[in-house]
ROVO-280421 format. One record per residue: z, y, x of N, C-alpha, C in turn. Coordinates in steps of 0.05 Angstrom, whole numbers, plus 5000, padded with zeros to 4 digits. Atoms other than C-alpha are relative to their C-alpha. Last residue first. Layout:
ZYXZYXZYX;...
This chain:
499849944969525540272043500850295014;497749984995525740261966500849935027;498849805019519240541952503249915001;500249804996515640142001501850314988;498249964967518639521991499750265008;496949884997516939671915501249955021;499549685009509539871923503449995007;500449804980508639211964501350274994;497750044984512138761910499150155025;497549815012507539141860502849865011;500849784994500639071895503950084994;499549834967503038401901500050225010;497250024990504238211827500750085034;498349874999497338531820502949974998;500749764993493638161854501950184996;498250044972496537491827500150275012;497250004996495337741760501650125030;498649785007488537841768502250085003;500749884966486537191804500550334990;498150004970491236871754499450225029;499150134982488037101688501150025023;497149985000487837681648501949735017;499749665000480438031653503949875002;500049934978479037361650500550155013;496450114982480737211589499849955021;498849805006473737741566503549825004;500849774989468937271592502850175001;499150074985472236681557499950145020;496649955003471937011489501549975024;498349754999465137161503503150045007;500749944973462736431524501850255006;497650154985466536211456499150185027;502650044974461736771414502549905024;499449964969465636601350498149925015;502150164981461836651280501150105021;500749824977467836851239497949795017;502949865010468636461175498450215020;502050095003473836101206497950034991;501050024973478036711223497549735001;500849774982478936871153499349965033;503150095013480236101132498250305007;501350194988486236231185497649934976;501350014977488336831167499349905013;503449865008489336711090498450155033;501350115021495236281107496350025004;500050254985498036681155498049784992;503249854978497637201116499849795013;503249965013501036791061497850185023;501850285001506436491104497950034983;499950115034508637111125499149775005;497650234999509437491202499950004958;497250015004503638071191501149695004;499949975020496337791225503350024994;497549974999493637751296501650124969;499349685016487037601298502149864998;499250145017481837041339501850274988;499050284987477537211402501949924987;501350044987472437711365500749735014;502550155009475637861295497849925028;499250085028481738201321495949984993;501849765011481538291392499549934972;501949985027487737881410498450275000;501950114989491637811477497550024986;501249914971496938281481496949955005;501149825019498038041405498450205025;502750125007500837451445498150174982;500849874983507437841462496849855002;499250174979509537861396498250065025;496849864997509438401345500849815019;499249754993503538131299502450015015;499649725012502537401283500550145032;496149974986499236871317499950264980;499349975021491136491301502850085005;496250064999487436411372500750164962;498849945019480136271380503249994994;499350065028477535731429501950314985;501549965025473335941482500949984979;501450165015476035561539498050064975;501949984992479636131573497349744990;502449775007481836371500498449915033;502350095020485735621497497550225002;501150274998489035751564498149954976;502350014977490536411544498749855004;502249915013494536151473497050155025;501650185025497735641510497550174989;501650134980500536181560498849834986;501750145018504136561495497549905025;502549954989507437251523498049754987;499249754973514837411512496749944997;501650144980514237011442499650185018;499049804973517937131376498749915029;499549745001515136861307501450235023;497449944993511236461335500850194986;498149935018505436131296502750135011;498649844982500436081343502750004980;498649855014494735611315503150095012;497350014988489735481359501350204980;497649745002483135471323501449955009;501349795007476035031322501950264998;499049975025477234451371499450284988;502050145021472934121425501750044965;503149945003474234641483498749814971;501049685007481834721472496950024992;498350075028483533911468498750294986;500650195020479633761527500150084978;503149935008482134201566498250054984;500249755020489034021551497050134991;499550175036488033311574499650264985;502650115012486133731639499949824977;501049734997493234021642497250014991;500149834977497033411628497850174992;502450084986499433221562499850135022;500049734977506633151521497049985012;497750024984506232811452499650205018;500850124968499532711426501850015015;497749774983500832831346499649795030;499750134976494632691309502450105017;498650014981494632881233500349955025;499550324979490432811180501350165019;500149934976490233291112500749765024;502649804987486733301055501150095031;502550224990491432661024497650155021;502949845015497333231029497949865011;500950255025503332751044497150134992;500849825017505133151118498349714967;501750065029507233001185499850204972;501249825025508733351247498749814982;502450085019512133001305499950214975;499050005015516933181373497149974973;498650214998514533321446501350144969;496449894998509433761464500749734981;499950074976500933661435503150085010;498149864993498933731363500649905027;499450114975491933591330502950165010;498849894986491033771257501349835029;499250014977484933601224501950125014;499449814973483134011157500749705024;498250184979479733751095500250105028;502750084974479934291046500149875019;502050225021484834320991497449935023;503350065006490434601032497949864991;501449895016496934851015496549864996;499550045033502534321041497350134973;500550305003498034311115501049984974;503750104999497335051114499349794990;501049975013505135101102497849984985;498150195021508234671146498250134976;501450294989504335011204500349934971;502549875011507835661177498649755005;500049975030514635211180497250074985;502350235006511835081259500049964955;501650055016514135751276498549794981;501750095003516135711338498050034978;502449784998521736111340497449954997;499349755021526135561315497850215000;497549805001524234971365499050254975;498249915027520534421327502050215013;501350035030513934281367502750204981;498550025025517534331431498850094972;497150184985514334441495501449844983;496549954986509834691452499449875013;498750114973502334601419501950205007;497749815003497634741351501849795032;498950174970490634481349502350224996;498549834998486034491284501749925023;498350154966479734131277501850265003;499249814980476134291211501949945012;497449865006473533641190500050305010;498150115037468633101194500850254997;501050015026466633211271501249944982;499550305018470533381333498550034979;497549915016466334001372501349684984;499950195011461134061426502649954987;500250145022457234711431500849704985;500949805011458534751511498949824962;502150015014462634281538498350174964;500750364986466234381596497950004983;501750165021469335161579497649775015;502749874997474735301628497949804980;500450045016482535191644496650104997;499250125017483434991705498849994978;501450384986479635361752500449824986;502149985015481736031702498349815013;502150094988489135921721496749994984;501250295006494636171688497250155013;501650184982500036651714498149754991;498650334984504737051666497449985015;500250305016501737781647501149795016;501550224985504338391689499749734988;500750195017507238981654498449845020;502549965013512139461695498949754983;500350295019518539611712497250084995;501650204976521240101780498649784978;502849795007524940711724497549775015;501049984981531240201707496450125005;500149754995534240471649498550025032;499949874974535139901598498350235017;497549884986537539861532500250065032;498149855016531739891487501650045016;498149765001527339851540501250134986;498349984964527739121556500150334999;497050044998525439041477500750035020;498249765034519439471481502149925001;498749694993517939091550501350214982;497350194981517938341521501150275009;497850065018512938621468502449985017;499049715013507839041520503149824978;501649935016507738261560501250254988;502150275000510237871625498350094975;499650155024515638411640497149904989;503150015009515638541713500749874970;499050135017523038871731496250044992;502850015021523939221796500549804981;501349944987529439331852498150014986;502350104976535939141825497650245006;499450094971541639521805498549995011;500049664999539039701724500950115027;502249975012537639051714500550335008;501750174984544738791738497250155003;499549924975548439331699497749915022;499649795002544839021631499950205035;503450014998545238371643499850295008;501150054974552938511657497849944998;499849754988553538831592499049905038;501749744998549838361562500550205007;502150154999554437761575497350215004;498749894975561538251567497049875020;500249714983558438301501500350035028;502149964995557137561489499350235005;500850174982563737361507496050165003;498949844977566937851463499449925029;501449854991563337511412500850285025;503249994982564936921432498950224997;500950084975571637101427498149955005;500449754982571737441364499749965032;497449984978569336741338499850365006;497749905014565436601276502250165016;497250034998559536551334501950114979;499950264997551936561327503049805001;499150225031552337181288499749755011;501750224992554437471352499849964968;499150275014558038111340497849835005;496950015000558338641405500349794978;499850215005551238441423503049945004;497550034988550339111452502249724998;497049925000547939411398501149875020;500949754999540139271401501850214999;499849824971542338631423499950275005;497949934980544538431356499750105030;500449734989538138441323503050135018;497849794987538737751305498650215013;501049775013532437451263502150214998;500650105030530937051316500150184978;498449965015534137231391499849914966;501049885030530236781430502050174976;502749974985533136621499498050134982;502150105004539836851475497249935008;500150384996546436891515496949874990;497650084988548537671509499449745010;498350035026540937931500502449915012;498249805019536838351540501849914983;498149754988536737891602500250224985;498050014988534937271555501350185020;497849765005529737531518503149985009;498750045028524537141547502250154991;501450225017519937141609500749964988;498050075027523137761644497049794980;502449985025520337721716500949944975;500550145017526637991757497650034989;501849825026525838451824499649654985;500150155017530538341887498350154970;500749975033528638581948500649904978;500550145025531138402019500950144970;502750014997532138912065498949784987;500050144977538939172048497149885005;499749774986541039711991498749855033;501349725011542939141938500550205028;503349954983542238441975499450314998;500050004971549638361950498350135014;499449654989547138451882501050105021;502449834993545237691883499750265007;500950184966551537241900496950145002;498549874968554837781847498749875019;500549844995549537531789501250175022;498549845009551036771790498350425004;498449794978546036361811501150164981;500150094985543035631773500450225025;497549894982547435861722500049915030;499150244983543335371677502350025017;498550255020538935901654501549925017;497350024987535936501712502149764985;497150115014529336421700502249835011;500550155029524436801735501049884982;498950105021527437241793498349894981;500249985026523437391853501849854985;499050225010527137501918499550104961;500249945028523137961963501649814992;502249795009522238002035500950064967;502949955027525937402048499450235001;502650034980530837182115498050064989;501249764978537037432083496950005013;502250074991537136842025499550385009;500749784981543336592035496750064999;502449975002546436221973498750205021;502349735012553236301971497449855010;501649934972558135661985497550154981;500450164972562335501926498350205013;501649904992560935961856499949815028;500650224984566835621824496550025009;497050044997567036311770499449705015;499349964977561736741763501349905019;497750104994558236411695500150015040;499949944970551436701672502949995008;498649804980550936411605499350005019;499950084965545236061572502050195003;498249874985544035991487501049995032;500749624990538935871445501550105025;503650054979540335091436499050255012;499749954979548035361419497449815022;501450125001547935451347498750015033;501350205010553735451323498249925007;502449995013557935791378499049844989;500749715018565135751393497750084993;497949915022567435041410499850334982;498850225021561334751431501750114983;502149935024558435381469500849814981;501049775015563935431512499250004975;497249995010565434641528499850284987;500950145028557534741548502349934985;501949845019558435311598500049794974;498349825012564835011631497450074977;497649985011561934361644500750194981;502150095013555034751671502349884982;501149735013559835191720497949874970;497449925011563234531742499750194984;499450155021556534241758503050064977;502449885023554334871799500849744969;499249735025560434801834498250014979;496949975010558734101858501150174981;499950105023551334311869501649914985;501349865023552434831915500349814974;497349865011557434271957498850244975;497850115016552133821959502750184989;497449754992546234311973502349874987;499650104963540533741970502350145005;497150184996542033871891499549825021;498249884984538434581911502249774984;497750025017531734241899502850125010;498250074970525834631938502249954973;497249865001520034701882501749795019;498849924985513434461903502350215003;503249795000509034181852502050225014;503350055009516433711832499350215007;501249964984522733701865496849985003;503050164992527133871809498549985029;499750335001534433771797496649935005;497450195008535834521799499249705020;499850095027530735051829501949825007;498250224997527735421897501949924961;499550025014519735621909502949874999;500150205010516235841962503050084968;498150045022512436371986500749724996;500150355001509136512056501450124972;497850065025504537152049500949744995;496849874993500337422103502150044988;499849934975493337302074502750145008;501049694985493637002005501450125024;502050154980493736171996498750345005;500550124978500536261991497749935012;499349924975501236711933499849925037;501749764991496036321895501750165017;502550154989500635681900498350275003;499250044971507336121888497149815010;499649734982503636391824501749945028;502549904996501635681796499950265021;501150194979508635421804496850125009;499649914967510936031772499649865026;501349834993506735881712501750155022;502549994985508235231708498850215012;500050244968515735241715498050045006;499049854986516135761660499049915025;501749785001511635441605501650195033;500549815029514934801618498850205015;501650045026513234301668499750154980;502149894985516634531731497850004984;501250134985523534561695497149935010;500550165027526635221677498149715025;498250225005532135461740498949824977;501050065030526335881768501649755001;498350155007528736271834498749844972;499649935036522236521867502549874997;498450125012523236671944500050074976;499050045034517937031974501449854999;498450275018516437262044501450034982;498049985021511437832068501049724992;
C-alpha cells in the first residue's frame, strides 16, 4: 500500500508532528511505503513542493490573493484559510498512491477540483479533520461563532456581504468535498459532533492524532521541582484566542499560595502577584518536554476549543495530570479524578479545579498505563485497518 499525506502546517506544530510521527510508523510497517508532501518545508521528511517551480508560482499568486481578501474584508483574519481554485498551474499527479491522506489543507497548498478527480479511480482520498476548518467557511477555530451550524451564511468576522458570501460558497464546497471523498478520520468524539452537524458522509470514524510512547515516558520516578506547586501550561502559541490563556491569567491574579508557572511555545506570561514566579521557555524540543512533564505537578489545558490536545497525551504518558474544560476534544482523555478532570468552561471552575486536582493523590505510573491504550502503536494500527477497510469498500 502507498501513502501520500498532504500537511500544508509546518513540521513543528501540533499538525506537522503528528503526521510526521504517523508517516515514520507507517513505514516501518510491512508493505507500506509512505511519504510525506508540504510547502516551504523540508524538514523530518516532508517532500517540499517549492522544488515544483511553476506549482509554486501559482501557489504564490493564490496566497497574494488570499491575504488582499482577508485584509480588506475580514477583521480578524489569524483564524482564517481559504481554498482558492483559481491560477492552479500544473496539477499535482498523484496516480501512483493507494491512498491520499489529507491533514491540513491551509495555505491553498491544493485546491479541491485537482483532488476530486481521483473520485471513482484507484486512488483514495480520505481527510484527517484536525480543526474546524472543513466544517467551517474559513475558520480553524470557530470561538464563540456558531455560524457553521448554518452554513456560515453571516460571518461575524466580516461587516461585508461579500465575505460573507465568500464564506458560504467556502463551506459549501467543504461540505460537497467531504461528502465525495472516500473517508473522514476525526482525531476526537468533539471534532466528530461538529463534522456531523452538516455532513453525510457514512465511511468516518474516530482515530486519536499520533504521539509516541518512546518519546514521551516517565524518567524519573518520584522526582518533582521544589518550593512550590509547579505548574506547566504549553502552545505553539501561548496567546492564540482559543487557548485560553485568560483562565491562566486568572489563577496567577487569584492566588495566595505560592504556585510556579512554567510555559513552553512562543510568546510571554507575566503577572504582579508576589505568590507567583514565572518561567517562560520559549519553543523546546521533544525531550526538553520530557523533562518538563515528569518533574511538574499539573498541565493546565485551558482551551476553550480543541480537535484533540497532543500536549495534554504527552504529559498523561509521563504521568502528569491534566486540568481542561468540558466539550473539547481533550475530555476524550480524562478520567476525572484519576489522570486529572475536565471541568465547565469558567474561570471559577477552573479555578477551583486546579486546587481540587491537587489534593488528589495521583498514581503517575497509572496514568501512564492507561495513555497507552491511546498512543501511536494503537493509532497507527488502526489508521491502517481503516485505509484497508476503505480500499476494500470502495473497490
Amino acid at each position: 500500500m502507498k501513502i501520500i499525506h498532504i500537511c500544508a502546517a509546518h513540521p513543528s506544530s501540533g499538525a506537522g508532528i503528528a503526521v510526521t510521527t504517523l508517516n515514520k510508523e507507517l513505514n516501518q510497517s510491512e508493505g507500506i511505503e509512505s511519504e510525506i508532501i508540504g510547502l516551504d518545508y523540508s524538514l523530518q521528511g516532508f517532500k517540499s513542493l517549492r522544488k515544483n517551480t511553476i506549482y509554486y508560482f501559482f501557489w504564490k499568486i493564490r496566497q497574494i490573493a488570499q491575504h488582499l481578501i482577508l485584509k480588506v474584508l475580514f477583521k480578524e483574519s489569524w483564524i482564517f484559510n481559504f481554498n482558492l481554485n483559481f491560477a492552479t498551474g500544473k496539477k499535482l499527479d498523484f496516480q501512483s498512491y493507494d491512498i491520499i491522506n489529507i491533514h491540513w489543507m491551509g495555505h491553498n497548498i491544493i485546491d479541491f477540483e485537482s483532488l476530486i478527480k481521483y473520485k471513482g479511480l484507484k486512488t483514495k482520498i480520505i481527510v484527517t479533520i484536525r480543526d474546524m476548518w472543513f466544517i467551517t467557511g474559513g475558520c480553524h477555530y470557530s470561538l464563540s461563532c456558531r455560524g457553521y451550524k448554518n452554513s456560515c451564511k453571516s460571518c461575524e468576522a466580516s461587516d461585508s456581504k461579500l465575505g460573507s458570501l465568500i464564506t458560504y460558497n467556502q463551506w459549501k464546497k467543504k461540505q460537497e468535498f467531504l461528502s465525495d471523498i472516500d473517508g473522514i478520520i476525526s482525531i476526537s468524539s468533539w471534532i466528530y459532533e461538529q463534522l456531523s452537524i452538516s455532513n453525510s458522509n457514512s465511511n468516518s470514524v474516530i482515530i486519536p492524532t499520533t504521539v509516541s510512547s518512546s518519546i514521551f515516558k516517565i524518567t524519573e520516578k518520584g522526582k518533582k521541582y521544589t518550593g512550590t506547586i509547579n505548574l506547566l501550561y504549553g502552545s505553539t502559541n501561548l496567546n492564540d484566542p482559543y487557548k485560553g490563556l485568560s483562565y491562566i491569567q486568572y489563577i496567577l491574579d487569584n492566588t495566595k499560595t505560592p504556585v510556579t508557572l512554567r510555559t513552553f511555545g512562543s510568546g510571554q506570561i507575566t503577572s504582579c502577584n508576589p505568590a507567583v514566579t514565572i518561567i517562560n521557555l520559549g519553543r523546546l524540543e521533544q525531550t526538553e518536554l520530557v523533562d518538563l512533564y515528569n518533574l511538574s505537578d499539573v498541565l493546565l489545558f485551558p482551551s476553550v476549543q480543541e480537535a484533540y490536545g497532543k500536549v495534554a497525551l504527552e504529559a498523561m504518558l509521563c504521568g502528569l495530570p491534566v486540568l481542561c474544560f468540558k466539550e473539547t476534544g481533550i475530555e476524550d482523555l480524562i478520567i476525572e479524578d484519576f489522570n486529572g478532570i475536565a471541568v465547565p468552561i469558567g474561570y471559577d471552575s477552573f479555578y477551583k479545579g486546579l486546587w481540587h486536582l491537587l489534593k488528589i493523590k495521583i498514581d503517575r505510573e497509572a496514568v501512564r498505563v492507561n495513555a497507552l491504550n491511546h498512543c501511536s502503536e494503537i493509532t497507527t494500527r488502526k489508521t491502517i485497518e481503516f485505509y484497508e477497510s476503505t480500499l476494500v469498500r470502495t473497490n
